[in-house]
C-alpha positions as CSV (number, residue, x, y, z in Angstrom):
1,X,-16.1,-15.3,-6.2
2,X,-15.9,-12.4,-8.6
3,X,-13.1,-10.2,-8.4
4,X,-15.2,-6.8,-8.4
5,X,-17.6,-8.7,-5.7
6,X,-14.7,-9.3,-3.7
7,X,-13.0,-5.8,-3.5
8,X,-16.7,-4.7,-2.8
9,X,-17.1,-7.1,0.3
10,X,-13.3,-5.6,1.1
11,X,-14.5,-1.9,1.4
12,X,-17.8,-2.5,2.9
13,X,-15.3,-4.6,5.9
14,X,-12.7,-2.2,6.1
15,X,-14.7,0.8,6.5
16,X,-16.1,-0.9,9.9
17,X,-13.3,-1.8,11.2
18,X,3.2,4.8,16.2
19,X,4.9,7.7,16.7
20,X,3.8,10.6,18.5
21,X,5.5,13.9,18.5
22,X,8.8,14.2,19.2
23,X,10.3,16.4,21.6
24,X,13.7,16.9,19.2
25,X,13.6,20.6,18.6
26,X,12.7,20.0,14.8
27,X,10.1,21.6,12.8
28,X,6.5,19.9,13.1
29,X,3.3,20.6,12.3
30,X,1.1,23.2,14.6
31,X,-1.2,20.1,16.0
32,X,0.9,19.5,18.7
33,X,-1.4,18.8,21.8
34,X,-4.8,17.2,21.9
35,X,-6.3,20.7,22.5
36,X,-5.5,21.9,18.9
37,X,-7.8,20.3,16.1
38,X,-5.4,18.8,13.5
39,X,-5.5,20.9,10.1
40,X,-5.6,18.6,6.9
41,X,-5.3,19.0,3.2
42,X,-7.1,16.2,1.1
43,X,-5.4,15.8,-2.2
44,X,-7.5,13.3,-4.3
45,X,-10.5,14.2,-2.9
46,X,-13.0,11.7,-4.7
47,X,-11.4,8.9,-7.2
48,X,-11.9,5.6,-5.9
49,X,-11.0,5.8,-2.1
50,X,-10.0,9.5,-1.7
51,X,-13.5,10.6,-0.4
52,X,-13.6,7.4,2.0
53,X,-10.6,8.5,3.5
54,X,-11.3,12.5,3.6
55,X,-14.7,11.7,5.2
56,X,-13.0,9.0,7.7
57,X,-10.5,11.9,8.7
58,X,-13.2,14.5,8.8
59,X,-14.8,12.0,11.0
60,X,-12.0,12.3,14.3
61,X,-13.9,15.3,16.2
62,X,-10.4,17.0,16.4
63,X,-9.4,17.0,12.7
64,X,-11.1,19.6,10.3
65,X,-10.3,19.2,6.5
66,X,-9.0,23.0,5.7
67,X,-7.6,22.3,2.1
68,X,-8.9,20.4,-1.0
69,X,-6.5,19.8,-4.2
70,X,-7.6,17.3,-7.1
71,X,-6.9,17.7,-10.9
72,X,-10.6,17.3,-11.4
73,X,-12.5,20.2,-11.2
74,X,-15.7,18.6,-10.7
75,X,-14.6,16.1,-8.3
76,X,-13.1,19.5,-6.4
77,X,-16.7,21.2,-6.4
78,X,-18.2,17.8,-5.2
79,X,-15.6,18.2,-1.9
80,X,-15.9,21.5,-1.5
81,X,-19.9,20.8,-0.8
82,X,-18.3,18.7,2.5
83,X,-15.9,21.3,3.0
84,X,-17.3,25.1,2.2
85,X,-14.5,27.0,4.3
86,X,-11.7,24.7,3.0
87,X,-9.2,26.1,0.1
88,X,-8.9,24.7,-3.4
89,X,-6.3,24.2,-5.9
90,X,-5.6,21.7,-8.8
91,X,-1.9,21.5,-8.3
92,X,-0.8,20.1,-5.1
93,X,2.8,22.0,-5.8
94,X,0.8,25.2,-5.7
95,X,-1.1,24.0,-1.8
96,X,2.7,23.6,-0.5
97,X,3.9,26.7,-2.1
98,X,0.9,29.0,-1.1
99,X,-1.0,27.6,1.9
100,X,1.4,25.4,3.5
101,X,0.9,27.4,6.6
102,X,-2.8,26.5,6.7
103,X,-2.5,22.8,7.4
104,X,-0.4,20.3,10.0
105,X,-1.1,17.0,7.7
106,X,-1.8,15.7,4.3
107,X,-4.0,12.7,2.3
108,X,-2.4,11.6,-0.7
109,X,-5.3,9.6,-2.3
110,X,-3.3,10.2,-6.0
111,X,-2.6,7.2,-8.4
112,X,-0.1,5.1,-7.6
113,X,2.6,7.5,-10.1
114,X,2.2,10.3,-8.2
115,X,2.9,9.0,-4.6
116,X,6.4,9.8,-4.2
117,X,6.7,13.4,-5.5
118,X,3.8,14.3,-3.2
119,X,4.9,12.3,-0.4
120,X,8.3,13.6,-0.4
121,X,7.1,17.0,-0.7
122,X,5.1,17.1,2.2
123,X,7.9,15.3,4.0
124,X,10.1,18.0,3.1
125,X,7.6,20.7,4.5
126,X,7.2,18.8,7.7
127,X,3.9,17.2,7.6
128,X,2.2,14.5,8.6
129,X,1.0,11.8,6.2
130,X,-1.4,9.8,5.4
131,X,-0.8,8.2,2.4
132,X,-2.4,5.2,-0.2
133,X,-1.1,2.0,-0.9
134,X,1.2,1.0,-2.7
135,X,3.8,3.2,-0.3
136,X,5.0,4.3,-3.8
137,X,5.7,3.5,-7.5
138,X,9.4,3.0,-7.9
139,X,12.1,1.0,-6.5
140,X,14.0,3.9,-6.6
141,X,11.4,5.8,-4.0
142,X,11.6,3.2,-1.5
143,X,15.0,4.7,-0.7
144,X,13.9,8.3,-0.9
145,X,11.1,7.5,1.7
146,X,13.4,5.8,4.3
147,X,16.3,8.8,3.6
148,X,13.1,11.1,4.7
149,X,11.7,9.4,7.7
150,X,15.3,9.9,9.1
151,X,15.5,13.3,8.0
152,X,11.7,13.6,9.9
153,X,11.7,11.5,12.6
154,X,8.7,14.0,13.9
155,X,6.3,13.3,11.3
156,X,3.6,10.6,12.1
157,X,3.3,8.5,8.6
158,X,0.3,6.1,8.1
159,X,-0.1,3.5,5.3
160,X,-3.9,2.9,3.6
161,X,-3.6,-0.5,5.4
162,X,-6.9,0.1,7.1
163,X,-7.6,-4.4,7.4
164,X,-5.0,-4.1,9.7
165,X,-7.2,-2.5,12.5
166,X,-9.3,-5.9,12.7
167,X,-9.0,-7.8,15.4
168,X,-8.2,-10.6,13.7
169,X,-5.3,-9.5,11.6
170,X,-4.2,-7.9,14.8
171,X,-4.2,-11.5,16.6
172,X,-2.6,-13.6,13.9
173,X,0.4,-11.5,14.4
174,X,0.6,-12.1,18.0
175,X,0.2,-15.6,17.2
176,X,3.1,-15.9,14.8
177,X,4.7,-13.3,17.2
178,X,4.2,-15.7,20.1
179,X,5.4,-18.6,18.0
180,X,2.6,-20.6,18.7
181,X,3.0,-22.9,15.7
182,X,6.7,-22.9,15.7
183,X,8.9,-22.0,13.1
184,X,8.1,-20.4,10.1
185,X,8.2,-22.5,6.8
186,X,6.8,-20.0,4.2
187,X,4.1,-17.5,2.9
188,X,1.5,-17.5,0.5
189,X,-0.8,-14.8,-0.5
190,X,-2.9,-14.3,-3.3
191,X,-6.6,-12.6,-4.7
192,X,-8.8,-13.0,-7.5
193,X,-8.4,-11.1,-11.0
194,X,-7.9,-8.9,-12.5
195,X,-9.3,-9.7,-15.7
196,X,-8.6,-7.4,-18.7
197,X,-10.8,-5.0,-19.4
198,X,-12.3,-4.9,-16.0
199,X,-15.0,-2.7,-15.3
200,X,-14.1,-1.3,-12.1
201,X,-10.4,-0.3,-11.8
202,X,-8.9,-2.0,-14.7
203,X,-8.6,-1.1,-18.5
204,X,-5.9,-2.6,-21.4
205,X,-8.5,-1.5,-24.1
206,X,-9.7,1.9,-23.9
207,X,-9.3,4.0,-27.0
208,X,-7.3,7.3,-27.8
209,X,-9.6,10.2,-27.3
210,X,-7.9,13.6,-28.2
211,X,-11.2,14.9,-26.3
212,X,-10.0,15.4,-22.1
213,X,-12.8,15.7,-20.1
214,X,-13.4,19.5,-19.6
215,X,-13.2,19.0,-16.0
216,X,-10.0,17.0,-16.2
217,X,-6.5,18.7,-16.1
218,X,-4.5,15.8,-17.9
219,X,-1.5,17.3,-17.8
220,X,-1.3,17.6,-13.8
221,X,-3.3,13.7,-14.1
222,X,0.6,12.8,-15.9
223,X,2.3,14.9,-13.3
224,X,6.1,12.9,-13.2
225,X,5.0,10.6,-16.4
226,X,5.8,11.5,-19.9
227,X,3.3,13.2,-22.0
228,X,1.2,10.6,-23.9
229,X,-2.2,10.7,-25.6
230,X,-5.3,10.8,-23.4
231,X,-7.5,7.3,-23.7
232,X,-11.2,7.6,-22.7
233,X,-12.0,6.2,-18.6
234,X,-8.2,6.1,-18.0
235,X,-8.9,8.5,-14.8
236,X,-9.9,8.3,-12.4
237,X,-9.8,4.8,-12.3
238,X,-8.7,2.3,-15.4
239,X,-5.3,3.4,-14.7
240,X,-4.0,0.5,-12.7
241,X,-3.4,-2.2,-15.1
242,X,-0.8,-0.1,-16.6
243,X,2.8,0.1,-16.3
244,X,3.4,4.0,-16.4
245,X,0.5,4.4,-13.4
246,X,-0.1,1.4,-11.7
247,X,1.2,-1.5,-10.1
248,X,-1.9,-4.3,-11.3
249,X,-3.8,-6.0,-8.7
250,X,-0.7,-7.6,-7.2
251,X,0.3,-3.9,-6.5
252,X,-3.3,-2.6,-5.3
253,X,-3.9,-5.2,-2.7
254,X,0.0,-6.4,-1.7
255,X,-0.3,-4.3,1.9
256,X,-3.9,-6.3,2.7
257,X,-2.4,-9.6,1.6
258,X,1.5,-9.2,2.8
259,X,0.8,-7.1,6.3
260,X,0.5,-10.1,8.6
261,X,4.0,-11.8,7.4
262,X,5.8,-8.2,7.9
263,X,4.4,-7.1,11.3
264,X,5.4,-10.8,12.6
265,X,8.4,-11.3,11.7
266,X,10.7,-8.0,11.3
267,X,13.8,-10.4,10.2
268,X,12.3,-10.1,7.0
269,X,14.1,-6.2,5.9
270,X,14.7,-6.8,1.8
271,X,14.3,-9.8,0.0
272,X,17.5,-10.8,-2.0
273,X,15.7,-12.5,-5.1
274,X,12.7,-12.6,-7.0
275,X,11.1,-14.7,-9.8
276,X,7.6,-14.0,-11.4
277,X,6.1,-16.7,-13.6
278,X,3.7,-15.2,-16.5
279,X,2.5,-17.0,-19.3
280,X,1.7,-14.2,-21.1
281,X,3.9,-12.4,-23.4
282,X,5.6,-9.1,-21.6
283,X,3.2,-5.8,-22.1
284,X,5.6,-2.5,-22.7
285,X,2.5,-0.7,-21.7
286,X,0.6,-2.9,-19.5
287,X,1.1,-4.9,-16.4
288,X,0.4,-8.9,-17.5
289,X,-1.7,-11.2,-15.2
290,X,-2.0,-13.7,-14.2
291,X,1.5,-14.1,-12.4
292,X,3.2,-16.2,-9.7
293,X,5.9,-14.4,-7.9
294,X,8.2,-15.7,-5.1
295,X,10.3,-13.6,-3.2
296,X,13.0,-15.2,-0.7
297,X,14.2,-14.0,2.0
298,X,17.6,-14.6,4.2
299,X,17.1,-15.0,7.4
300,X,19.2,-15.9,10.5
301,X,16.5,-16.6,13.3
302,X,15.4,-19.6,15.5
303,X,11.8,-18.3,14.1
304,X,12.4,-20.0,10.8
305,X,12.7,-23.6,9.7
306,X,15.6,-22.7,7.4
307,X,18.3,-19.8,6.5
308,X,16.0,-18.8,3.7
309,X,12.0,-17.8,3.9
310,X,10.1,-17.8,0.7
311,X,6.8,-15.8,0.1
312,X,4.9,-16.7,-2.9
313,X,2.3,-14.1,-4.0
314,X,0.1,-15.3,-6.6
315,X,-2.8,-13.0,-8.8
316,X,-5.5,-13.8,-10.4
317,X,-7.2,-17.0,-8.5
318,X,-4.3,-18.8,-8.8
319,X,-3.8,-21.4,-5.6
320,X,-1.5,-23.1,-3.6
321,X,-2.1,-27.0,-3.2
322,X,-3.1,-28.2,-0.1
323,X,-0.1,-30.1,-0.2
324,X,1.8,-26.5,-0.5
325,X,-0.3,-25.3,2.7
326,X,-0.4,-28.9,4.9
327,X,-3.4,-28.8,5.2
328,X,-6.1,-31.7,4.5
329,X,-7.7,-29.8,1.0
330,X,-7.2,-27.2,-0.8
331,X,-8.2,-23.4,0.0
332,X,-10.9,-21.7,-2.8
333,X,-11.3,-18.3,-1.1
334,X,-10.1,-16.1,-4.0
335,X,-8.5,-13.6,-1.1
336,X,-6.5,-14.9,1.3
337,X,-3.3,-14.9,3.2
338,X,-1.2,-18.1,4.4
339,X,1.5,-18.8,6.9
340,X,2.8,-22.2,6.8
341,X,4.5,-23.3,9.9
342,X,6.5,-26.1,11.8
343,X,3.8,-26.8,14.2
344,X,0.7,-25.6,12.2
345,X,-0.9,-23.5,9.0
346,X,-2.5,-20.3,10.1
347,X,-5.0,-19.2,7.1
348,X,-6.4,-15.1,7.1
349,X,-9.8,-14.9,5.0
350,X,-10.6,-11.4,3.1
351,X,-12.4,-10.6,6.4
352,X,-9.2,-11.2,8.8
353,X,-10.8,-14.2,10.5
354,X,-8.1,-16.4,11.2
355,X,-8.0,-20.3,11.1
356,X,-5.3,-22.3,11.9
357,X,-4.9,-26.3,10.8
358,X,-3.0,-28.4,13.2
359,X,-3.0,-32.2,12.8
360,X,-5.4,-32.3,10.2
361,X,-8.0,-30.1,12.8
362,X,-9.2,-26.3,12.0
363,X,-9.4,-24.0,15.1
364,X,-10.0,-20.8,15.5
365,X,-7.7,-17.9,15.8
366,X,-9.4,-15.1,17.9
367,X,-10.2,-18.5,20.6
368,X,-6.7,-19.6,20.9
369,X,-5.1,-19.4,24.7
370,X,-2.8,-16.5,25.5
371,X,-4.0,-13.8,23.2
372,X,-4.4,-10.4,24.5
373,X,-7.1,-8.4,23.8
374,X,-7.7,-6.5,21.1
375,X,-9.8,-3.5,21.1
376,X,-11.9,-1.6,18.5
377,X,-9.4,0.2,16.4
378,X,-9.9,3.3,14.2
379,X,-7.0,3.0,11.6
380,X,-8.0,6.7,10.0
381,X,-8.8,8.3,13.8
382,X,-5.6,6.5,15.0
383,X,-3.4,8.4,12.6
384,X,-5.2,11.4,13.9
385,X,-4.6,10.9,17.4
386,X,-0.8,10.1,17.0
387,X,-0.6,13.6,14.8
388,X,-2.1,15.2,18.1
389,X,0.2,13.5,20.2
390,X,-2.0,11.1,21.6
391,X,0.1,7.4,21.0
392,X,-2.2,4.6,20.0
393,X,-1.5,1.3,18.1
394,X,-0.8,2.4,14.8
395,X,-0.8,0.4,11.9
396,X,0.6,1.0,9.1
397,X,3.6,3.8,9.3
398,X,5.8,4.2,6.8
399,X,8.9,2.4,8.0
400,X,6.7,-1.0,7.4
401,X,4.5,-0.1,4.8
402,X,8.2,-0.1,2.7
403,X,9.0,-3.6,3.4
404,X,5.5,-4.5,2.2
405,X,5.5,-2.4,-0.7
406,X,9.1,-3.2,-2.2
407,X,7.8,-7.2,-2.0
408,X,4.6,-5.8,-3.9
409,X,7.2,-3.8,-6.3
410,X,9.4,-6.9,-7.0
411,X,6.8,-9.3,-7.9
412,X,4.6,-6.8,-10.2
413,X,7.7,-5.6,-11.6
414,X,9.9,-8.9,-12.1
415,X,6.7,-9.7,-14.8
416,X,8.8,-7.7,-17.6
417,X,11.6,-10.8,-17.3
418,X,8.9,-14.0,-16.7
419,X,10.7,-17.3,-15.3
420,X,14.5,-15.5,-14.2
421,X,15.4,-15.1,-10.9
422,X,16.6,-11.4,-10.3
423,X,18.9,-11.2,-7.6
424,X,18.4,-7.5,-5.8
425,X,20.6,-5.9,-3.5
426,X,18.6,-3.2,-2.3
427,X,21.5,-1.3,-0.6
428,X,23.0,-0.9,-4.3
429,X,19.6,-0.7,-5.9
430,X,20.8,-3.1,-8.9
431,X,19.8,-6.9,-9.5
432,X,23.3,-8.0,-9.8
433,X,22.8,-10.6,-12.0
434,X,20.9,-8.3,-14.6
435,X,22.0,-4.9,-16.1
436,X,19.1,-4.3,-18.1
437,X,16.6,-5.4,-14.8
438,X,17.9,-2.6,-13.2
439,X,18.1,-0.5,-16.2
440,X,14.0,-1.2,-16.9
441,X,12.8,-1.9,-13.1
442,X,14.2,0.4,-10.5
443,X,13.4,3.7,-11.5
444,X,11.9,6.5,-13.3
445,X,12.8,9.6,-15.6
446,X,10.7,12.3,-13.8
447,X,9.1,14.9,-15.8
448,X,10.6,18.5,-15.6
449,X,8.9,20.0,-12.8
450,X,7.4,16.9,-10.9
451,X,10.6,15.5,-9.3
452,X,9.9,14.1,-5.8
453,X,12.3,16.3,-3.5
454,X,15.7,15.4,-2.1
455,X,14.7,15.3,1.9
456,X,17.4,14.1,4.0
């Protein structure tokens, strides 16, 4: 199936488908009852999922949309149309520093670059978050995210993970949780494309154009990234595919393909090497694909056949043998999600139906004995109701989404040294076997002025 076909089938899915307030004397946001209606700022208000995700919002009968930021002018106007009474700016540092009294919570809907200066600084103003995956860009931010969630134990945090409100994502994790097919032997996980030069959210050969979009404020566009030339489509979307902006597909979809293995087994905290495969040449400006990553994990837990777990993420159609899976014959859904166990193979399709393999026979997931029930789930509405103090399931907060997003990270960014394991030690942030991996990988130089904020 076609990668662009694929995603398209993913959105039209998704869009169908926790902490509550803290008593701890801290700052928080105003919203603090269900009686108040929770005040939001949308920054990325259109691009390619901000307006799904202002609208969702917009959608909870107690949240009202009361600021608007976007470095597109015309994209702004379009939002405004939605939201007359809202405020506008272009520069999200200018919302914080002049209307941060007007709103409880923020969307960040922003390229991937961007995440952790805006993240951080709403964190530091003491506001709840929704926020697009990946979590964030850097290696580097991971830290900076989990220093502020200590910092703002208040603040309710929600992930762009919205597959994860289907029921049947929700019931292979109870599955796995349960221990149904014994102990865990490994992961796979991979999705179809990208392809260079795709149309929709990919581009490696666009051409310099000196000419910004009048409507376009590039320079806020760079925000922490060095100033470079401007190349024609490269926002709002053909940004992904490269290294200064993006994380590649591996990157884009690593939360929908990764979130099962997380949210069932929480041995798995940071994974202490990483090897990507590439038979490309290494890009200094793009991301390369296709790549084969494994991760491996230590682990010390009767839920796992050995003292290591391996999850092997793959990109661009690229499968694991049936023989890899044990299962009878190979998978060819270009999207999918595998758990290979002791006692049986539980397989999650781009949809979230489950199927599980045991002696050589396919079951069903959601029919399996011993499951609980599992609701209808809003994922945007839940944040919503957890800002207003209302505690529903909640899926995905920030505390996981950085376990799924620093095994996205690795992978995408273990392509610059193709066929070495890196060894990583988050707690030093260094791959201990390779100076100039943790020169290149880990972080960034921020831009004068777009620094994410120290919070904690």
């Amino acid at each position: 199936m076609h990668a662009i076909q694929s995603r398209r089938r993913f959105l039209q899915s998704t869009a169908a488908a926790g902490l509550g307030l803290s008593a701890l004397g801290l700052p928080r946001a105003r919203a603090a009852s269900p009686n108040d209606k929770l005040r939001v700022l949308s920054i990325g208000v259109v691009g390619t999922i901000g307006r799904s995700d202002r609208l969702q919002v917009a959608g909870h009968p107690m949240a009202e949309i009361v600021g608007l930021c976007d470095v597109d002018a015309d994209y702004l106007a379009q939002a405004a149309q939605d939201h007359p009474k809202a405020f506008t700016c272009r520069d999200y540092r200018e919302a914080f520093a002049k209307h941060a009294d007007a709103f409880d919570a923020v969307i960040v809907a922003v390229p991937d670059h961007s995440h952790a200066p805006i993240l951080l600084t709403a964190m530091d103003h003491h506001k709840h978050i929704y926020g697009q995956k990946p979590l964030v860009h850097q290696l580097e931010e991971l830290v900076m995210i989990e220093r502020a969630l200590k910092a703002r134990p208040q603040l309710v945090t929600q992930l762009g993970n919205q597959r994860m409100a289907g029921a049947g994502r929700r019931a292979a994790v109870e599955i796995l949780r349960q221990g149904q097919l014994g102990k865990a032997i490994a992961a796979y996980a991979w999705l179809g494309g990208p392809v260079p030069n795709q149309p929709v959210n990919y581009g490696m050969a666009l051409k310099e154009n000196p000419l910004v979009p009048a409507s376009l404020d590039y320079d806020l566009w760079l925000g922490p990234c060095a100033k470079m030339p401007y190349y024609d489509g490269l926002a709002p979307a053909k940004w992904r595919s490269w290294w200064d902006f993006g994380s590649n597909g591996q990157g884009d979809f690593g939360c929908h393909l990764l979130d099962v293995v997380f949210f069932s087994y929480d041995e798995l905290m940071s994974p202490v090497a990483v090897k990507t495969d590439c038979p490309q040449t290494t890009n200094k400006m793009f991301h390369v694909t296709p790549c084969r990553s494994t991760l491996v994990y230590e682990v010390n837990s009767d839920k796992f056949a050995g003292k290591t777990f391996p999850i092997h993420y793959y990109s661009s159609s690229q499968l694991p043998t049936a023989e890899q899976l044990r299962i009878p014959a190979a998978l060819t859904e270009d999207i999918m999600s595998v758990v290979v166990c002791e006692g049986g193979t539980l397989a999650i399709e781009l949809d979230g139906r489950p199927r599980i393999w045991r002696d050589g026979k396919v079951e069903e997931g959601l029919r399996l004995p011993g499951l609980p029930a599992f609701p209808p789930l809003n994922h945007w509405h839940a944040w919503v109701d957890n800002c207003l103090g209302k505690k529903t399931e909640l899926r995905t907060p920030f505390k996981d989404a950085v376990r799924m997003t620093e095994a996205t990270l690795l992978a995408v960014k273990a392509s610059r040294f193709p066929g070495q394991e890196l060894l990583w030690d988050k707690s030093k942030l260094a791959f201990t076997n390779s100076p100039e991996a943790t020169q290149t990988l880990v972080r960034r130089t921020y831009r004068d002025g777009f620094a994410p904020p120290q919070v904690g």
